[in-house]
C-alpha positions as CSV (number, residue, x, y, z in Angstrom):
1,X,-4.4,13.8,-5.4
2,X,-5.1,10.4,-3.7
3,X,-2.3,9.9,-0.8
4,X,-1.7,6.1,-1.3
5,X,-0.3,3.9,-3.1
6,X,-2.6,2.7,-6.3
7,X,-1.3,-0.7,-6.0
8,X,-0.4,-1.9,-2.8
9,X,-2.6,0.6,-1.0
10,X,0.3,1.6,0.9
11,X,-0.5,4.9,3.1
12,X,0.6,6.9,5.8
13,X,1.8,5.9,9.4
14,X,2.5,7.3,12.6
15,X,6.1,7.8,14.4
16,X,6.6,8.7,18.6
17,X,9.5,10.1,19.6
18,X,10.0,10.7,23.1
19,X,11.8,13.1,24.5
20,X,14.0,12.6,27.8
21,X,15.2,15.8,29.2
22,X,16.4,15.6,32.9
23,X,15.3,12.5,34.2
24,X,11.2,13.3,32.6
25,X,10.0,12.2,29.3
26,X,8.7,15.5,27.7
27,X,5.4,15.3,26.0
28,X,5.7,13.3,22.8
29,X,6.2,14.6,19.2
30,X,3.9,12.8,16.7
31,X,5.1,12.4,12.8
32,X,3.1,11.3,10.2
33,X,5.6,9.2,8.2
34,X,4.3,9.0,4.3
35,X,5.2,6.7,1.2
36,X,7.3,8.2,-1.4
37,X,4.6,8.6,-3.9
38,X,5.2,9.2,-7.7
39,X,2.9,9.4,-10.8
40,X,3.8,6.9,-13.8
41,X,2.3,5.5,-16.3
42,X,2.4,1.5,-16.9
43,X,2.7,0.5,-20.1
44,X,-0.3,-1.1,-22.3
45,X,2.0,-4.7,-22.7
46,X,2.0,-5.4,-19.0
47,X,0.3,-8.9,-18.7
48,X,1.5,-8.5,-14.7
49,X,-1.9,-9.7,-12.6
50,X,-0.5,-6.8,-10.0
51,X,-0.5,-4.3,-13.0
52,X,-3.3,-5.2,-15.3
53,X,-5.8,-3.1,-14.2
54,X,-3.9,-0.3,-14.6
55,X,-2.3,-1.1,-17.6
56,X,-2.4,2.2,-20.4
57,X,-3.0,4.8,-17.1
58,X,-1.3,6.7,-15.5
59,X,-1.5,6.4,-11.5
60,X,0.1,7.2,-8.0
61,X,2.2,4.5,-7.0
62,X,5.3,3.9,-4.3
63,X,8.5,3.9,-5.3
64,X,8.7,-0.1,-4.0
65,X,5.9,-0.8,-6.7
66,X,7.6,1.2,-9.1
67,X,11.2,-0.7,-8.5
68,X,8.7,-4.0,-8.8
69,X,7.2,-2.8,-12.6
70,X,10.8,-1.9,-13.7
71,X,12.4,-5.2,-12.3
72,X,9.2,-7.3,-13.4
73,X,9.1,-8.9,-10.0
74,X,5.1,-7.9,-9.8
75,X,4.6,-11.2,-7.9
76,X,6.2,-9.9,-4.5
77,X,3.9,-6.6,-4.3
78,X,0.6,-7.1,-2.6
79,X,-1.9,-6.6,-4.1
80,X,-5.4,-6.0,-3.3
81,X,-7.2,-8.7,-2.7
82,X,-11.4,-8.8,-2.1
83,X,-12.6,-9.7,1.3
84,X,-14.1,-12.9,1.4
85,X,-17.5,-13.3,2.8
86,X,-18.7,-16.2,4.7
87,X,-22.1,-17.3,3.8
88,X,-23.8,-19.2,6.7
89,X,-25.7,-22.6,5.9
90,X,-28.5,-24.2,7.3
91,X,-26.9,-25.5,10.4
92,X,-25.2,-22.6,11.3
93,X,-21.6,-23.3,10.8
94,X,-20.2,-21.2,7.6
95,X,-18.1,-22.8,4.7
């Protein structure tokens, strides 16, 4: 089972919490805060550019994205986007 988000690629982050006991800060204690993740199953009519890859399967997606498919509001999610590559020309300087 993939731990991210399908969609927004949303994924695990890290939490300190430091400890002061008697004037000394005790060593710290690390969480790993995660994305409620869910399995769903967009539907085949979603013409959503968020959704339409994944329109007809069923995938692992955060609840925010899930809220977003329900509300229709796929334009706020980000979504993944390809890197864009610089190609360098003759003189040097890319475009």
């Amino acid at each position: 089972m993939p731990k991210h988000c399908t969609i927004c690629e949303k994924k695990y982050s890290f939490a300190w919490r430091i400890v002061k006991l008697r004037g000394k800060y005790n060593p710290t204690i690390k969480l790993k805060k995660r994305p409620n993740l869910q399995w769903v199953r967009i539907p085949l009519g979603n013409q959503a550019p968020a959704y339409k890859e994944f329109a007809g399967k069923r995938i692992i997606a955060c609840t925010k994205c899930i809220k977003a498919l329900s509300k229709g509001n796929s334009q706020k999610l980000k979504t993944k986007t390809p890197e864009k590559t610089t190609t360098p020309t003759k003189s040097g300087v890319a475009k």
